[in-house]
HTML snippet that shows the backbone in 3Dmol.js (N, CA, C, O; Angstrom):
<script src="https://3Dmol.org/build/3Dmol-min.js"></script>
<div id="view" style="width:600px;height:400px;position:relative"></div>
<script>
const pdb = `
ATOM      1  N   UNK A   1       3.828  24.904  10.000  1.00  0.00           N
ATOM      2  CA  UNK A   1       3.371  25.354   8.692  1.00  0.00           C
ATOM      3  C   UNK A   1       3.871  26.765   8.443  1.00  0.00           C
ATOM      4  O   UNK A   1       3.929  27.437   9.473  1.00  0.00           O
ATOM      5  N   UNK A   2       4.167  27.249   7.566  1.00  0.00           N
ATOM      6  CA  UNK A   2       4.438  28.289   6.926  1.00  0.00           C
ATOM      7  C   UNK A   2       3.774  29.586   6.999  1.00  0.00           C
ATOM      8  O   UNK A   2       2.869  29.415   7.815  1.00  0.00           O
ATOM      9  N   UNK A   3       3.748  30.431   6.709  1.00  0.00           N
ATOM     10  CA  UNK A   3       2.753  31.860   6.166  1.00  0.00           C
ATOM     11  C   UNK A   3       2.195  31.362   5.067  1.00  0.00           C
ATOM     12  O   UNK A   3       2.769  30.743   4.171  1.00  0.00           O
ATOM     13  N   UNK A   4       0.969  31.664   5.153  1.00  0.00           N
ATOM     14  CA  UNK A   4      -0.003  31.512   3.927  1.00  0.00           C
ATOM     15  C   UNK A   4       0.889  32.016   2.932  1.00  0.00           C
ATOM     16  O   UNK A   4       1.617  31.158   2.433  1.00  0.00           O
ATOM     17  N   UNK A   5       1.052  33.456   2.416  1.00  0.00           N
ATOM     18  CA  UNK A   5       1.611  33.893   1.758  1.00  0.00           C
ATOM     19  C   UNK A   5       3.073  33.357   1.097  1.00  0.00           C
ATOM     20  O   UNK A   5       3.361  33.525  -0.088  1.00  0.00           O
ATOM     21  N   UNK A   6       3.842  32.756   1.972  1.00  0.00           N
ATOM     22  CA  UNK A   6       4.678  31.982   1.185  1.00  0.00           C
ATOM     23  C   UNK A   6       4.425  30.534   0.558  1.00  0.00           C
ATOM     24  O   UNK A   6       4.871  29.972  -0.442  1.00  0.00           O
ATOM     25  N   UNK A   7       3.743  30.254   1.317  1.00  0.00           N
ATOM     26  CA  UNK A   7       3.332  28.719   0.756  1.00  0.00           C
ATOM     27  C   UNK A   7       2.528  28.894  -0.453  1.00  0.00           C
ATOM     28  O   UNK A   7       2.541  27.809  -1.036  1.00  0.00           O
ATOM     29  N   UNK A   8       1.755  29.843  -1.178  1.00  0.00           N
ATOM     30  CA  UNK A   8       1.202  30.411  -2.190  1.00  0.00           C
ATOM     31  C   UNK A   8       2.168  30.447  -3.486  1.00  0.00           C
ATOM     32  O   UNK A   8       2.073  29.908  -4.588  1.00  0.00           O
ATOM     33  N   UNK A   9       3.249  31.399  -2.841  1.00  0.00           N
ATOM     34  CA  UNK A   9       4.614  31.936  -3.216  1.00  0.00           C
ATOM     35  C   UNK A   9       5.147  30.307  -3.697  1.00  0.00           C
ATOM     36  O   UNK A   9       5.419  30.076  -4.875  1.00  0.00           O
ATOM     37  N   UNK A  10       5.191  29.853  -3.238  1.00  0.00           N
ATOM     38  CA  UNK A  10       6.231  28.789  -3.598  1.00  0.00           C
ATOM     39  C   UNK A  10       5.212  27.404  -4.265  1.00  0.00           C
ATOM     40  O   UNK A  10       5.736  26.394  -4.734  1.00  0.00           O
ATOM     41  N   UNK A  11       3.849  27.592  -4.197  1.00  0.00           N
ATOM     42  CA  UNK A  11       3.133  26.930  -4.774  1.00  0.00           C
ATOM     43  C   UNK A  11       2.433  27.420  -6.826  1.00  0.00           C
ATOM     44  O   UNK A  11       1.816  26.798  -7.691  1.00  0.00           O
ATOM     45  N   UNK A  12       3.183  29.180  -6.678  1.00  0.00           N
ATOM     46  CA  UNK A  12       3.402  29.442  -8.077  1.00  0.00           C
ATOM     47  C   UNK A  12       4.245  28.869  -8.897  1.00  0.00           C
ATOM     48  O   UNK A  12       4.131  28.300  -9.982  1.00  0.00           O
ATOM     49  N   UNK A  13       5.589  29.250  -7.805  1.00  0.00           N
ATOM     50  CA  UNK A  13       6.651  28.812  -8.502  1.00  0.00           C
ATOM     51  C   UNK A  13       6.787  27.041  -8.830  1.00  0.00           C
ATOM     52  O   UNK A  13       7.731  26.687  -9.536  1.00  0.00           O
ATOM     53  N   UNK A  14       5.908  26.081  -8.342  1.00  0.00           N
ATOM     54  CA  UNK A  14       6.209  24.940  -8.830  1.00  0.00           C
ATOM     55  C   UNK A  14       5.165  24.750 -10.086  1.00  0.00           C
ATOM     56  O   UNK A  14       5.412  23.835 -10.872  1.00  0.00           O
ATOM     57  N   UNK A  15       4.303  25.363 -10.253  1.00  0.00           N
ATOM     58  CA  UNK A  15       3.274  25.375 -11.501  1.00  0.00           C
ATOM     59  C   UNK A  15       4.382  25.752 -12.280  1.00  0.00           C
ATOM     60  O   UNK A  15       4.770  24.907 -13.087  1.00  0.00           O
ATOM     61  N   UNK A  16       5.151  27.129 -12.213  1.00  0.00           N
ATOM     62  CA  UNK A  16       5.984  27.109 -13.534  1.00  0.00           C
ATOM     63  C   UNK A  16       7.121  26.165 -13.465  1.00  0.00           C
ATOM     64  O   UNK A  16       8.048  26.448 -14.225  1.00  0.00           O
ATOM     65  N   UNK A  17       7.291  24.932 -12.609  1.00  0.00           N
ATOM     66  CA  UNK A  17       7.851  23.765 -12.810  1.00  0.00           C
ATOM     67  C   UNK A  17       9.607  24.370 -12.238  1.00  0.00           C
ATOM     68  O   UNK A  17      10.684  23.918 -12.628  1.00  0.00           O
ATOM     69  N   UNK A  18       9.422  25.281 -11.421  1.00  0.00           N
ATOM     70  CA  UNK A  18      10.435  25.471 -10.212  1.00  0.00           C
ATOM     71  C   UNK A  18      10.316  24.913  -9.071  1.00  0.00           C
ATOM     72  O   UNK A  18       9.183  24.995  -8.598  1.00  0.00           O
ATOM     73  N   UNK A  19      11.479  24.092  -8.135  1.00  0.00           N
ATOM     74  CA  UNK A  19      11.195  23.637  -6.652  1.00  0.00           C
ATOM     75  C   UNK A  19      12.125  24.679  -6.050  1.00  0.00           C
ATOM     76  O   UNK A  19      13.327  24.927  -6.131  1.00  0.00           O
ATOM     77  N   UNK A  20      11.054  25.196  -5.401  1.00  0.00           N
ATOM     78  CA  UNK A  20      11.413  26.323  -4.042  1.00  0.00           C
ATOM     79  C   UNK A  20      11.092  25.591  -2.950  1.00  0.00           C
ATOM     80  O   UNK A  20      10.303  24.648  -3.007  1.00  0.00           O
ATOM     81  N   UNK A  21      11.805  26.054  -1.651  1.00  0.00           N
ATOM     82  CA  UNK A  21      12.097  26.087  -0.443  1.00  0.00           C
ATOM     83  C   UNK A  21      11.806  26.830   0.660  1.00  0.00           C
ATOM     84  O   UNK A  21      12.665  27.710   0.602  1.00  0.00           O
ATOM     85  N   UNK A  22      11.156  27.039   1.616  1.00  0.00           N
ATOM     86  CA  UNK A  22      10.751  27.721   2.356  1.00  0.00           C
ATOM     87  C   UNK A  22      11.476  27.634   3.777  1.00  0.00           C
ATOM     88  O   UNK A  22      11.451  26.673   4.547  1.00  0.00           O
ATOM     89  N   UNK A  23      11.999  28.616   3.914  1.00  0.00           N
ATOM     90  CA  UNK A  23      12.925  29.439   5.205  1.00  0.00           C
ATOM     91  C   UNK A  23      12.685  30.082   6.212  1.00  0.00           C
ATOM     92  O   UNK A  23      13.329  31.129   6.134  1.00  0.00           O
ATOM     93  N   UNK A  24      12.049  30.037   7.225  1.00  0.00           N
ATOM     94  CA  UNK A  24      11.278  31.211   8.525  1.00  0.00           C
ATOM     95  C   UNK A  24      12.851  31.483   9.285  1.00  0.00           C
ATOM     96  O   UNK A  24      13.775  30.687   9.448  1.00  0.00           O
ATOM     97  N   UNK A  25      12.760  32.633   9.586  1.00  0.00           N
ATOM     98  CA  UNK A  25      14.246  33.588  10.428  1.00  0.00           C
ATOM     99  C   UNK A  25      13.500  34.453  11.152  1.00  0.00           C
ATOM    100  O   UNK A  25      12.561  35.096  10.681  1.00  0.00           O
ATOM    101  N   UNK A  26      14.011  34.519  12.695  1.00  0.00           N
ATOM    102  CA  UNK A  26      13.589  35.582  13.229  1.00  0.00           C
ATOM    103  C   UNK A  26      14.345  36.995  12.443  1.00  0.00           C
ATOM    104  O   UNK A  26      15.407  36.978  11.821  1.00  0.00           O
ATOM    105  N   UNK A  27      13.482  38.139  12.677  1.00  0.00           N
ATOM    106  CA  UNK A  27      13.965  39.422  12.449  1.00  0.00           C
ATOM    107  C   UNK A  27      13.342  40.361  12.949  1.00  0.00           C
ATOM    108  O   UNK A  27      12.256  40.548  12.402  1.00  0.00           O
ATOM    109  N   UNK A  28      13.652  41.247  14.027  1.00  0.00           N
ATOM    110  CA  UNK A  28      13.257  42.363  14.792  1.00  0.00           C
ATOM    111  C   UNK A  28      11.946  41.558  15.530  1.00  0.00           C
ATOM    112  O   UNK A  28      10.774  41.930  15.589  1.00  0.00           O
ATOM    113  N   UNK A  29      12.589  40.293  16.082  1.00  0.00           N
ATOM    114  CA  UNK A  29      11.395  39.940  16.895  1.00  0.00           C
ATOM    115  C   UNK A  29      10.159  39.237  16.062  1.00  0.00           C
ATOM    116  O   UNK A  29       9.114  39.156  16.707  1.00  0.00           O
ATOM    117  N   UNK A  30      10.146  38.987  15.416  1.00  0.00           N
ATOM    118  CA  UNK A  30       9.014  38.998  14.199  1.00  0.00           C
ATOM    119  C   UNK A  30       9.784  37.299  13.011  1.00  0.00           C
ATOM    120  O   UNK A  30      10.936  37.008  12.689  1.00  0.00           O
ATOM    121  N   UNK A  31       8.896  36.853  12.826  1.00  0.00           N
ATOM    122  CA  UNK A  31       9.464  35.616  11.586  1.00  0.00           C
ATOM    123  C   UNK A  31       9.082  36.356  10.534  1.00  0.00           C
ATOM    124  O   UNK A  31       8.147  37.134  10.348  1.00  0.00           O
ATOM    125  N   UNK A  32      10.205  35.873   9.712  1.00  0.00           N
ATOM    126  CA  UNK A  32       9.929  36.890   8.433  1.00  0.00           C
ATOM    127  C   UNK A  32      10.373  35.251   6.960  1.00  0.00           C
ATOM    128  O   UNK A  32      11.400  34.571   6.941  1.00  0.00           O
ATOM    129  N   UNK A  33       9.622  35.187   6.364  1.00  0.00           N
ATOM    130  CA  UNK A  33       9.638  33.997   5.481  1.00  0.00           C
ATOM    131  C   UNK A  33      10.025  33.672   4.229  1.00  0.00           C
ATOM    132  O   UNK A  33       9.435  34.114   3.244  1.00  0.00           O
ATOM    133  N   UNK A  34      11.211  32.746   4.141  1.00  0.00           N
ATOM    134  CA  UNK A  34      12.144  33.392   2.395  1.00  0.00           C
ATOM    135  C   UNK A  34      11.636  32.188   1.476  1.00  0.00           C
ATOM    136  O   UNK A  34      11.849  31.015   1.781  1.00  0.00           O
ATOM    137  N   UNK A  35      10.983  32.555   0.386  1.00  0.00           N
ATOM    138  CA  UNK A  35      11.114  31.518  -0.525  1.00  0.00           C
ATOM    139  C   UNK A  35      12.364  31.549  -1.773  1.00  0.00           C
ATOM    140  O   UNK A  35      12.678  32.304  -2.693  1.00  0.00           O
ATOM    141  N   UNK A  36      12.800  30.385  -1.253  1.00  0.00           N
ATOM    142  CA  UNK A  36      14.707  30.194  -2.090  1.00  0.00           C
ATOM    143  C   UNK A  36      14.215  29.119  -3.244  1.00  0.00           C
ATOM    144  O   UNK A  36      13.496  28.125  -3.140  1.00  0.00           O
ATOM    145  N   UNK A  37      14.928  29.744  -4.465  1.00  0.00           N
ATOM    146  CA  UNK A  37      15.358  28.522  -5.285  1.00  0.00           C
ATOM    147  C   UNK A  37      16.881  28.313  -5.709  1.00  0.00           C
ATOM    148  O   UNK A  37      17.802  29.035  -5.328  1.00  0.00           O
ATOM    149  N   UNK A  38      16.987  27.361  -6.442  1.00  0.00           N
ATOM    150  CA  UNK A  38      18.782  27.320  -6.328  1.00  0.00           C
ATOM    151  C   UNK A  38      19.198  26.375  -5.140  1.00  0.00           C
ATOM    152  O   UNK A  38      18.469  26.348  -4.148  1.00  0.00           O
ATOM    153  N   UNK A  39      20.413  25.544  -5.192  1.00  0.00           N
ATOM    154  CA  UNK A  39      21.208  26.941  -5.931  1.00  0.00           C
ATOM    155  C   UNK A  39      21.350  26.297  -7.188  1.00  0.00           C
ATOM    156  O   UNK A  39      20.955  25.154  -7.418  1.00  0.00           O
ATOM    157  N   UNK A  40      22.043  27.210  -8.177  1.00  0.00           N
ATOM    158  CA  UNK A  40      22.464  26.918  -9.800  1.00  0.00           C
ATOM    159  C   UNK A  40      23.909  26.518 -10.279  1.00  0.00           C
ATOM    160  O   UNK A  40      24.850  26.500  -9.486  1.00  0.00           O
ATOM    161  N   UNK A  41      24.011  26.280 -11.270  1.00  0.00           N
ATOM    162  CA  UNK A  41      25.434  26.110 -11.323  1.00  0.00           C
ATOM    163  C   UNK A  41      26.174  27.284 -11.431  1.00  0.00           C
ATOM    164  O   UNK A  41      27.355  27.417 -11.111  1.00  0.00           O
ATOM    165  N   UNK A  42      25.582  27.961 -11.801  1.00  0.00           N
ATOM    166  CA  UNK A  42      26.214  29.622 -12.967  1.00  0.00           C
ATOM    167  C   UNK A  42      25.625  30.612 -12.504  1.00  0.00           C
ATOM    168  O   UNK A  42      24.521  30.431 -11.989  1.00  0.00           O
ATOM    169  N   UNK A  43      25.997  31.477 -12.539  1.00  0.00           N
ATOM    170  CA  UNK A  43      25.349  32.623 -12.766  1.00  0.00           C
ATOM    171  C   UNK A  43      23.890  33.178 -13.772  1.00  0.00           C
ATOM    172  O   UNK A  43      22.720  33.503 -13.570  1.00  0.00           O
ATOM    173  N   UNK A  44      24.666  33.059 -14.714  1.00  0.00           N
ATOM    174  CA  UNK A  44      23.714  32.959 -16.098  1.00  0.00           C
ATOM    175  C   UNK A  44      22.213  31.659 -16.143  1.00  0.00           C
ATOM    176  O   UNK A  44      21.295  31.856 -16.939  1.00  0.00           O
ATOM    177  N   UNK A  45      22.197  30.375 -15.159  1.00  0.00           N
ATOM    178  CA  UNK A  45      21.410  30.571 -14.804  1.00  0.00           C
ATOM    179  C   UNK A  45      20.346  30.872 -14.169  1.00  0.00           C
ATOM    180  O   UNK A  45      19.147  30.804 -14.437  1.00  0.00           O
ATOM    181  N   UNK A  46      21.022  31.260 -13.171  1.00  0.00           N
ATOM    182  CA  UNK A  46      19.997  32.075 -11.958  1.00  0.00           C
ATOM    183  C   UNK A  46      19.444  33.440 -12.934  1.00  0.00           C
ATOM    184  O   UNK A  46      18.268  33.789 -12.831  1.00  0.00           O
ATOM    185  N   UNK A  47      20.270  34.075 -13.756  1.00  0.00           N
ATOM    186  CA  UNK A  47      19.721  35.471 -14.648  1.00  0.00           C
ATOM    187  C   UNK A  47      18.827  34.850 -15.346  1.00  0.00           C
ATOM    188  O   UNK A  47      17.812  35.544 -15.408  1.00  0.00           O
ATOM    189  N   UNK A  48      18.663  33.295 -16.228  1.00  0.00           N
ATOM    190  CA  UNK A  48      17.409  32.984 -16.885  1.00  0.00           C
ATOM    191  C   UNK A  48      16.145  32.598 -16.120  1.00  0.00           C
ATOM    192  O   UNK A  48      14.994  32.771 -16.521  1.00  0.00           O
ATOM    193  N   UNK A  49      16.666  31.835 -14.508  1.00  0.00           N
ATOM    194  CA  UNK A  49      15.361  31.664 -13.891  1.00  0.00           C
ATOM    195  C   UNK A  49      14.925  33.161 -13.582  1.00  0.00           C
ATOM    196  O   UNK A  49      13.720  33.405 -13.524  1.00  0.00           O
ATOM    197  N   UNK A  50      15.988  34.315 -13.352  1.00  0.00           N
ATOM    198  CA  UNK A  50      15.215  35.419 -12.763  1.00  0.00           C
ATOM    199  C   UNK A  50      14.337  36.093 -13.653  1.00  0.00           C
ATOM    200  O   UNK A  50      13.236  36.540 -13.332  1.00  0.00           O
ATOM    201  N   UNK A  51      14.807  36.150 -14.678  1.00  0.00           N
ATOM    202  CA  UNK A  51      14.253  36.485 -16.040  1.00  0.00           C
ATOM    203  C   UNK A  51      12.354  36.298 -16.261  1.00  0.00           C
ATOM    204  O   UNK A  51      11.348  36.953 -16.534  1.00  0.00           O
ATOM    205  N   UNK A  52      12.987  34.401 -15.783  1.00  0.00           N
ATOM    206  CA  UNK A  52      11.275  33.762 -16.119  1.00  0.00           C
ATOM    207  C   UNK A  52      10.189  34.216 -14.940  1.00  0.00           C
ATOM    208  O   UNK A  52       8.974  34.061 -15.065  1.00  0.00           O
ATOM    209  N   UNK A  53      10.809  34.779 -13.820  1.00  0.00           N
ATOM    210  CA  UNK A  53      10.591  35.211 -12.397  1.00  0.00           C
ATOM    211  C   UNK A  53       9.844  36.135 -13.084  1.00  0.00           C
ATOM    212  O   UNK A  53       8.629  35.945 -13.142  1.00  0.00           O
ATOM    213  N   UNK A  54      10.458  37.367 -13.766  1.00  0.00           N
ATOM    214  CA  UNK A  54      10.307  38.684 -13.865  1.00  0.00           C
ATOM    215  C   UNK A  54       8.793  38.627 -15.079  1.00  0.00           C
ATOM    216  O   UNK A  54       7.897  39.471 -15.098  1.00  0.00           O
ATOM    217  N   UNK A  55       8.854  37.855 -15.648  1.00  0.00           N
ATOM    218  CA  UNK A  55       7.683  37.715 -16.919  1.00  0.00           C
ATOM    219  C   UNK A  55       6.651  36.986 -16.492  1.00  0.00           C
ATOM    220  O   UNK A  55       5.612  36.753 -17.110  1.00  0.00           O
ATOM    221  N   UNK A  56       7.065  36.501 -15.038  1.00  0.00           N
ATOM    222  CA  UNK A  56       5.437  36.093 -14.627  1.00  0.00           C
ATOM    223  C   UNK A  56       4.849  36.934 -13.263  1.00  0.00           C
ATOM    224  O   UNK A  56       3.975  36.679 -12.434  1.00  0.00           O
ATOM    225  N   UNK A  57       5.802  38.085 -13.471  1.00  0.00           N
ATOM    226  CA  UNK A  57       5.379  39.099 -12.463  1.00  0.00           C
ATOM    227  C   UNK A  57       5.750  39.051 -11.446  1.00  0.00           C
ATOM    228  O   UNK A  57       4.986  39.649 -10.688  1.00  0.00           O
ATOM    229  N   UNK A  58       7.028  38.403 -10.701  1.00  0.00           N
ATOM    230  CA  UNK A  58       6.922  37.552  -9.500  1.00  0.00           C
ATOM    231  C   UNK A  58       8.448  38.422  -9.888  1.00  0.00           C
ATOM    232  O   UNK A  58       9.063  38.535 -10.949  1.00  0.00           O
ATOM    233  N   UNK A  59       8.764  39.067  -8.197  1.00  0.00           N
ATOM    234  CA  UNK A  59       9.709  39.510  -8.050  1.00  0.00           C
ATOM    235  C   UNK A  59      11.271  38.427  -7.494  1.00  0.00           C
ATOM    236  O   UNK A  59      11.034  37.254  -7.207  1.00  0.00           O
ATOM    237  N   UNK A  60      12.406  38.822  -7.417  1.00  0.00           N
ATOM    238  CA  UNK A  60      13.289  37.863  -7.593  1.00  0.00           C
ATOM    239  C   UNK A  60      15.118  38.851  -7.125  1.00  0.00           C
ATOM    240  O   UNK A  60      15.538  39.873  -7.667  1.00  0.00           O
ATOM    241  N   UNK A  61      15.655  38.206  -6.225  1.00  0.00           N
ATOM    242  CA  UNK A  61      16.689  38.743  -6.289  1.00  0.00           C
ATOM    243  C   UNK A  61      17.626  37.741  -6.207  1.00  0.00           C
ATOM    244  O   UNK A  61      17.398  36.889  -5.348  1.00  0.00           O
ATOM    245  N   UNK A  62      18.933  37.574  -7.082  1.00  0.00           N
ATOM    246  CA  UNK A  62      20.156  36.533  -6.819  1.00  0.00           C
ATOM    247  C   UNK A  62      21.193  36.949  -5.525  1.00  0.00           C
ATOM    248  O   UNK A  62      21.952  37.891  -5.299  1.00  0.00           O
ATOM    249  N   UNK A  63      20.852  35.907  -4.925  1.00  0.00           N
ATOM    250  CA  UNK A  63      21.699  35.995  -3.221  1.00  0.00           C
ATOM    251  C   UNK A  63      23.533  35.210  -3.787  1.00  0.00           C
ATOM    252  O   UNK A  63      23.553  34.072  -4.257  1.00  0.00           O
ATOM    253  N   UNK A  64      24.232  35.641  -3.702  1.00  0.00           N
ATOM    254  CA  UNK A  64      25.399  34.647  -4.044  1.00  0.00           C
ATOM    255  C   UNK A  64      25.499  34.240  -2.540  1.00  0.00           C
ATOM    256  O   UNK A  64      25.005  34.972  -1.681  1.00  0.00           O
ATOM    257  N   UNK A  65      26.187  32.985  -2.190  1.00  0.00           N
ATOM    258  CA  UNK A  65      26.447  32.211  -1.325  1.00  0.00           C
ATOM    259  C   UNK A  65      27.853  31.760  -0.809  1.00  0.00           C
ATOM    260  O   UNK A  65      28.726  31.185  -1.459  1.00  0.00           O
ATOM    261  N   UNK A  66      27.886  32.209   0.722  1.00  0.00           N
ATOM    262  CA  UNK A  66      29.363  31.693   0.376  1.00  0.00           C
ATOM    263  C   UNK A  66      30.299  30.725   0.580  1.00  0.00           C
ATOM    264  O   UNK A  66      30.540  30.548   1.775  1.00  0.00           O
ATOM    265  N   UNK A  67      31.051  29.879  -0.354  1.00  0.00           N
ATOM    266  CA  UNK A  67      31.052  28.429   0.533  1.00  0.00           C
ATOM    267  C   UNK A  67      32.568  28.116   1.162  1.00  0.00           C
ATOM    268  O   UNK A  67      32.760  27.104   1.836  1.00  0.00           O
TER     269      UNK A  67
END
`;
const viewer = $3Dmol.createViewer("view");
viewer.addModel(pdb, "pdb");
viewer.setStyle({}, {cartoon: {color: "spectrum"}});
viewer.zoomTo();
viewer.render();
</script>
């Protein structure tokens, strides 16, 4: 199971009718827990989901990926 805190995290984001993903990585010894959405086709829309991110208070950064 997850961190409370992300599973919260990613249980907002499907109320506003986003499917996020949940990621555990070690870091400095420690699991540290990513909630991902995406990926998108564009750019432009990852800037409108971040957008809808940003107006429901919920912070947000675009990771590009590399394939």
């Amino acid at each position: 199971r997850f961190a409370p805190d992300a599973d919260t995290q990613k249980a907002k984001l499907a109320m506003m009718g986003l499917d996020a993903k949940v990621s555990e990585r070690d870091q400095g010894g420690r699991s540290v827990f990513r909630v991902r959405l995406g990926p998108f086709e564009d750019k432009a829309t990852a800037e409108r989901v971040r957008s809808k991110l940003e107006a429901n208070n919920l912070e947000g950064t675009i990771v590009r990926v590399q394939r």
